[in-house]
N, C-alpha and C positions, 0 to 999 in steps of 0.2 A: 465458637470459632469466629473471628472479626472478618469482616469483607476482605479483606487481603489476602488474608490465609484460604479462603473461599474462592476466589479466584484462582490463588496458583493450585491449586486442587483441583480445579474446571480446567487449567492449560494443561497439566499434567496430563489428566484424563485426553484431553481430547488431539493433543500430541501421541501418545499411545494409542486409538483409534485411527489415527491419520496413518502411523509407522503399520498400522496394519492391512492399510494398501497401499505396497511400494511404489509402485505406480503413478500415485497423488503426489510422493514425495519427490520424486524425481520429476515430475512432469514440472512441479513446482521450481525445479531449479533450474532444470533446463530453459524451458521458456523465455527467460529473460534474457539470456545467454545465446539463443537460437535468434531471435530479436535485434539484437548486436549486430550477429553475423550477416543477417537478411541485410540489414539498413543502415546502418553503419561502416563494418570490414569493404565492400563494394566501393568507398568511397575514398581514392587514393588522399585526396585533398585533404580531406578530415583525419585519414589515420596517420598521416607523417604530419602531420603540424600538431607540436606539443601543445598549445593551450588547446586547440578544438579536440584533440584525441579526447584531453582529461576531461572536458565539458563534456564529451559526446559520451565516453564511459559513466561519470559520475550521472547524467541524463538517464543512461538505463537503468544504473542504479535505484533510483525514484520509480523508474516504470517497474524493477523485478516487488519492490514493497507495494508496489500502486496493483500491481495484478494479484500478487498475494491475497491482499485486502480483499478485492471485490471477488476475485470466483473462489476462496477458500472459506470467506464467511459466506458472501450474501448467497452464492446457489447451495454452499454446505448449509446454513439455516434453513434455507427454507426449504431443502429436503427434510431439516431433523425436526419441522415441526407439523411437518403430515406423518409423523410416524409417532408412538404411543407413548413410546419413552419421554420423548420431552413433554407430552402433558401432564407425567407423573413429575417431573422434577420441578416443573412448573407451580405444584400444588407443595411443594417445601418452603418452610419461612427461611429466605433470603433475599437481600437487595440485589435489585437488576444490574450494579455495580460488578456483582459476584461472577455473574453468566458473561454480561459484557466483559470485564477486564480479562476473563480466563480465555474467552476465545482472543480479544486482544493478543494477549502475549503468544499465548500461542501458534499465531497468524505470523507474529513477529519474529520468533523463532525460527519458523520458516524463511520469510524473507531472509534475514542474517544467512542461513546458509545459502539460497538462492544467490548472493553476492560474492560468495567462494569463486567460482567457476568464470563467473563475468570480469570478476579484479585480475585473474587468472586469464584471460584469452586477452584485455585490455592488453596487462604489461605484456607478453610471447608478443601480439599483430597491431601494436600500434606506439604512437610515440607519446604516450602519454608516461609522464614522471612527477607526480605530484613529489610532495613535503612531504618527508615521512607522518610528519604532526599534522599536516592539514589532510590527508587521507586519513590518519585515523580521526581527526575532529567530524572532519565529512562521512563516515561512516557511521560514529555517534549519530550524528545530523538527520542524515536517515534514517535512523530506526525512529526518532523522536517525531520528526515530520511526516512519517506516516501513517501517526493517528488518524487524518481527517481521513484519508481515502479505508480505512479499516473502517471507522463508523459507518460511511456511505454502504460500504458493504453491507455491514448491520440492517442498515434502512431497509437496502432492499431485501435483504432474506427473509423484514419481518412485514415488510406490506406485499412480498408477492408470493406465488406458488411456485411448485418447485419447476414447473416448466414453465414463466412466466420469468423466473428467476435467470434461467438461462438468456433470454432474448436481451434481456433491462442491463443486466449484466457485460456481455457485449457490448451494447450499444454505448455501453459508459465509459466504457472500457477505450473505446477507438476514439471516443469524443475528449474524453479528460486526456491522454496522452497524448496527439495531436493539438488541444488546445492550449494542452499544458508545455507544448514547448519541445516534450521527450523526445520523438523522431523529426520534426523539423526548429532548429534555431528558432528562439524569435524574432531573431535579428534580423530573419527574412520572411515576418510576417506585416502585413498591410499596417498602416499605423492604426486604424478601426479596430483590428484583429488584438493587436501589438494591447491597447487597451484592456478590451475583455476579458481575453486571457489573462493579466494581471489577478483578475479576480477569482480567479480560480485555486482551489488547493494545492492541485500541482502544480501549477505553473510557480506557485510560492514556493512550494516545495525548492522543486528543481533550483530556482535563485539562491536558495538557501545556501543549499548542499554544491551546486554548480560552484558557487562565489569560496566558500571555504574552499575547495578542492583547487580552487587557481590562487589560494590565499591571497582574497581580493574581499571589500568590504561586503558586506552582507547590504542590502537595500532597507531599510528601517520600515517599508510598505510589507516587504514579505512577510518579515517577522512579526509584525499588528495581523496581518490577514491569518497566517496560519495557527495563532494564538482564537482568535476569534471562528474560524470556523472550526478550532477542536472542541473550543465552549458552545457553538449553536450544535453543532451534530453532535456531542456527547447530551445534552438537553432532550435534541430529537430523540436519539436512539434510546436513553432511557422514557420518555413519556410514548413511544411506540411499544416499549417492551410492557407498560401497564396497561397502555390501550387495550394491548394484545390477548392480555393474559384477562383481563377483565371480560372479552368477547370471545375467548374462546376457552378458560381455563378453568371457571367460575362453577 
């Protein structure tokens, strides 16, 4: 069986696992959507004015894949690897490829419907009306751009414990979505800030998928950065996953 076929084998499975706490699946979708409403809907200015609705919706969009990512791998791994099962599967011949891409897609799966609910209270509570073509390009957009923040997941499910996983989690969580842009503009960040942030995966993100969804050019920075950190974090998270398995598997 080739790495590919191995992976959607790992998404399958672990899609089935997930459906078997409802709870996970729905929290999963809600969240991004509860998000919205908290920090967004409040804001008469941003919901009647069509380019910021669309900006402010297509922004959470980013955040429902950006939260996916970090607490559906990084604290779901590192609970599944204090428990017995994954040292056994650990000891199978497959590439790290197989485990990563399967949780990948999987993760992404999720995300995709977490954006039902959100594209869904956008158009009813705001005035946002994209392109029919640049919403669905913007949507592609997402799901592709949120490789980096899924690997980041990765990282941490595979350097922390499972309650250590929680806290790292969090914290990355309020730092990459605030620095990335998600719940405040960067329009109304310090120019120092305005900087930084650029370097961030989400904040490329958000540019990406923000700028399609206003069918406006894409920035040629975002699109270098967020190429470059899928290649250094797809790097990290496979050379952690060997680390790994070599000090705890062997």
């Amino acid at each position: 069986m080739s790495t590919a076929q191995l992976a959607l084998t790992h998404a399958r499975y672990n899609l089935i696992e997930t459906a078997r706490v409802p709870i996970a699946v729905i929290g999963s979708m809600v969240f991004p959507t509860l998000a919205f409403c908290l920090f967004v809907l409040p804001q008469s200015y941003v919901t009647q004015d069509p380019a910021m609705a669309t900006a402010s919706v297509a922004s959470m969009v980013v955040f429902a894949f950006m939260a996916s990512g970090l607490f559906s791998i990084g604290i779901d791994l590192a609970e599944q690897r204090a428990k017995p099962w994954v040292p056994f599967l650990r000891t199978l011949p497959a590439q790290p490829g197989a485990r990563i891409g399967g949780m990948l897609l999987a993760t992404l799966a999720i995300g995709t419907l977490a954006m039902v609910p959100l594209l869904i209270v956008g158009a009813l509570f705001t005035a946002a009306a994209p392109a029919v073509t640049d919403l669905v390009a913007a949507m592609g957009l997402a799901i592709l751009t949120a490789v980096p923040s899924m690997l980041i997941g990765f990282v941490i499910g595979t350097v922390s414990g499972p309650k250590a996983a929680i806290a790292v989690t969090q914290v990355a969580m309020f730092l990459l979505a605030f620095g990335g842009g998600l719940f405040l503009p960067p329009q109304m960040f310090a120019d120092w800030l305005n900087t930084a942030s650029s370097f961030l995966p989400v904040r490329q993100a958000r540019e990406i998928v923000v700028n399609t969804a206003l069918g406006e050019a894409i920035p040629p920075w975002a699109i270098l950065g967020i190429l470059a950190w899928t290649v250094l974090l797809g790097a990290l998270a496979a050379w952690l996953y060997r680390r790994d398995e070599g000090r705890r598997f062997r």
